[in-house]
N, C-alpha and C positions, 0 to 999 in steps of 0.2 A: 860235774858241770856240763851243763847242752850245751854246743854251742848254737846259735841262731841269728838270723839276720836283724837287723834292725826292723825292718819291714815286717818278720815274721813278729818279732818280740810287739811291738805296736800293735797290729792286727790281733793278738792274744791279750792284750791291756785292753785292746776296746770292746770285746766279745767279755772278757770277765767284768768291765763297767756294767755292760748293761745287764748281766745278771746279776748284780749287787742291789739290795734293797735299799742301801745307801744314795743311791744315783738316783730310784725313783720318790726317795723322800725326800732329795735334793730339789726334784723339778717341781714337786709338789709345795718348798717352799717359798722357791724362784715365782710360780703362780700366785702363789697369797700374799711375797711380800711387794710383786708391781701390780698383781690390783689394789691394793692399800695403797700402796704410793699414789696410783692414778686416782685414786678415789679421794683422797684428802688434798693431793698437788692440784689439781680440777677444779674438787670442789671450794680450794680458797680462792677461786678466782672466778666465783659464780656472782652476778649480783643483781639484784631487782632489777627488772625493768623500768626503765627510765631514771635509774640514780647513775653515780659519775661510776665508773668503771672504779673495780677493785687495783687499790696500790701494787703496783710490780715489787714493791719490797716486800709487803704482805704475804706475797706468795712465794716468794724466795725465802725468808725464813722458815715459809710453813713447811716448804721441799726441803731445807735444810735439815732442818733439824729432825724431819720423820726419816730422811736419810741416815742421819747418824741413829739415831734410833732403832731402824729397820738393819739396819748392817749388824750393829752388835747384838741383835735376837738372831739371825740367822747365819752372822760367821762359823758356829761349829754344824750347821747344818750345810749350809752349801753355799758356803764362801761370802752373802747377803751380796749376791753382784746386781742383784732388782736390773739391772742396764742391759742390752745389747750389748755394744761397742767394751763393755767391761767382759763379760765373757770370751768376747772376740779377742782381746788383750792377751789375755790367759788361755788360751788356743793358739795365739801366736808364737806365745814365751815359753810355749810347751808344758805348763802349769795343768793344764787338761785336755784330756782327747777331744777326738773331734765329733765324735755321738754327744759327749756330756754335751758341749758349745751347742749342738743343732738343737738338742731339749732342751737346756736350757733357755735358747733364746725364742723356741718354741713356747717352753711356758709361760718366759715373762709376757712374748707378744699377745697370748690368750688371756693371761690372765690381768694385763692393762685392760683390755678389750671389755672384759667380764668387772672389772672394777669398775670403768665409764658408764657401763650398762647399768651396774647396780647403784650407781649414781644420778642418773635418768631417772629409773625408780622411785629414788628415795626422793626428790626436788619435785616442789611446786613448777608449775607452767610457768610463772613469770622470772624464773631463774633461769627456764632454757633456751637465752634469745642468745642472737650472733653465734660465735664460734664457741658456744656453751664451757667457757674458760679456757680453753686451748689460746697459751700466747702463740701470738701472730707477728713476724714482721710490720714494722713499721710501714705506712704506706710509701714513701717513694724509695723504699729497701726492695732490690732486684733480686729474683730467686737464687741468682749465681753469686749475689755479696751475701745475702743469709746461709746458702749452703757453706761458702767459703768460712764465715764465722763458725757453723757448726763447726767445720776443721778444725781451728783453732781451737776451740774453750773445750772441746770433747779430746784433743792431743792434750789440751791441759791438764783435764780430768784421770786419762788414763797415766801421763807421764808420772802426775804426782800420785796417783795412789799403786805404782809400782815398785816409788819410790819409798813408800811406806811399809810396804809389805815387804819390802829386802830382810830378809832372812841375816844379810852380813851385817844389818847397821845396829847399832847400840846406843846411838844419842840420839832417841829420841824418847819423849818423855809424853804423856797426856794421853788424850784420847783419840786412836787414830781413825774411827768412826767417824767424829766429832769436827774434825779438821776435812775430811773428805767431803763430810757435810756441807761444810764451809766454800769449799770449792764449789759443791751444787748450786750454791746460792749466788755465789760469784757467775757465775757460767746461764740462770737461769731467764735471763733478761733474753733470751733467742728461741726461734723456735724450734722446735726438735724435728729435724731429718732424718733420713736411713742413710743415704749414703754420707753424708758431712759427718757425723757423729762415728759410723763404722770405720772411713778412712782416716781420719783422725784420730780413735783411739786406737787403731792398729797400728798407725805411727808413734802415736805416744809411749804405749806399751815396748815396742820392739826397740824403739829408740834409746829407752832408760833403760833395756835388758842388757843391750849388745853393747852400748858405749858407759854407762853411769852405773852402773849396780856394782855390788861391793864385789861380787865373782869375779869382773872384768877387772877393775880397779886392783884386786890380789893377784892378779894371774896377769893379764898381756899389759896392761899400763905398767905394770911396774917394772918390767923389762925397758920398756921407751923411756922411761924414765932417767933409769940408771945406765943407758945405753946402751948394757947387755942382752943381745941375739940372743931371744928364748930356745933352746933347745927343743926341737920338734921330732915324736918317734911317733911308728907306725904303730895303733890301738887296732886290736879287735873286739867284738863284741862278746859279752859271753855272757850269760844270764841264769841265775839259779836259780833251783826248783821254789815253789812258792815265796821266789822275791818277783815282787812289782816293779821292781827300779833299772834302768839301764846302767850296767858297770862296763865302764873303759878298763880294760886290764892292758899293762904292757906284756907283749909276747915273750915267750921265755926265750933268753940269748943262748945259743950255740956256739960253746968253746971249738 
């Protein structure tokens, strides 16, 4: 066994990422599947000139459900995060480095971009009036109560789909694409920021890792619970050859 630092071991995790063909068919799918997203979330909310604007439920289902859709074609490819703020989740909770998170949220941003483009294309001139389907705040909504709402329903978004992805939990049952979905649609009535969406799902995420997720709840809650002082020993780091993973080993004790 090497030993190595922590610093050192990450630095070596993120140099083998990037030369993994898995990473770059990841961002490749991250690109295809938020221009899809942006192309069909968009384009249900385009509508003639001079008719009454398209239903905000309309489009919330439509985001829905290519949500759930979109997640379960690309979960064995690169996790179907389509989102920023969901990347950024999983860069917080240590689920991924931090090259994957910057391509990642690299591709989605180009490949929204490239999806609205190829939607401009494809639409007649009298579908591309006003804010050509981008929901918009309500008129007397101030940019600081819309960013603040991003907070909230994008803390929403990340808390519960961390909550789903817990590795510890066993009850639950259905489709968890499907229910994430769910939540998009719930959440879709606002408009989408960079900062209210990133701040919020990096609280959402870190918030359900460190306090609610089943690791915490088996390990430090159940000390508080029972009132017994967890025992704490000093770990070093130690890391074997062609493993990815960081192992805490206790040090060997001296008779």
């Amino acid at each position: 066994m090497a030993k190595q630092s922590i610093r050192e071991h990450l630095f070596q995790r993120e140099v083998k990422d990037v030369k993994s063909l898995d990473l770059w068919r990841a961002c490749l799918a991250e690109f295809l599947g938020t221009g899809l997203l942006c192309f069909m979330a968009v384009g249900a909310g385009l509508a003639p000139e001079g008719s009454p604007p398209v239903s905000s439920v309309h489009i919330a289902l439509e985001a829905g459900f290519f949500i759930a859709a979109i997640i379960t074609t690309l979960n064995t490819v690169s996790g179907g995060h389509v989102n920023p703020a969901i990347s950024l989740g999983f860069l917080l909770t240590g689920h991924i480095g931090l090259v994957r998170c910057f391509l990642y949220i690299t591709s989605q941003t180009v490949g929204a971009i490239a999806g609205c483009g190829l939607l401009l294309a494809l639409t007649p001139e009298n579908l591309q009036q006003g804010s050509f389907g981008v929901i918009a705040p309500g008129p007397n909504v101030t940019a600081t109560q819309a960013l603040g709402a991003e907070v909230v329903i994008t803390f929403l978004l990340d808390f519960s789909t961390f909550s789903f992805v817990d590795n510890g939990r066993h009850d639950l049952s259905g489709s968890v694409p499907f229910i994430i979905g769910i939540i998009v649609s719930l959440n879709i009535f606002a408009m989408v920021y960079w900062v209210g969406p990133m701040v919020g799902g990096g609280l959402g995420a870190v918030l359900y890792d460190k306090l609610f997720s089943t690791k915490v709840c088996k390990s430090r809650l159940k000390s508080c619970v029972s009132g017994e002082p967890k025992e704490t020993k000093e770990l070093e780091i130690t890391v074997e050859e062609n493993d990815n993973n960081i192992k805490l080993l206790e040090p060997e004790r001296t008779s």
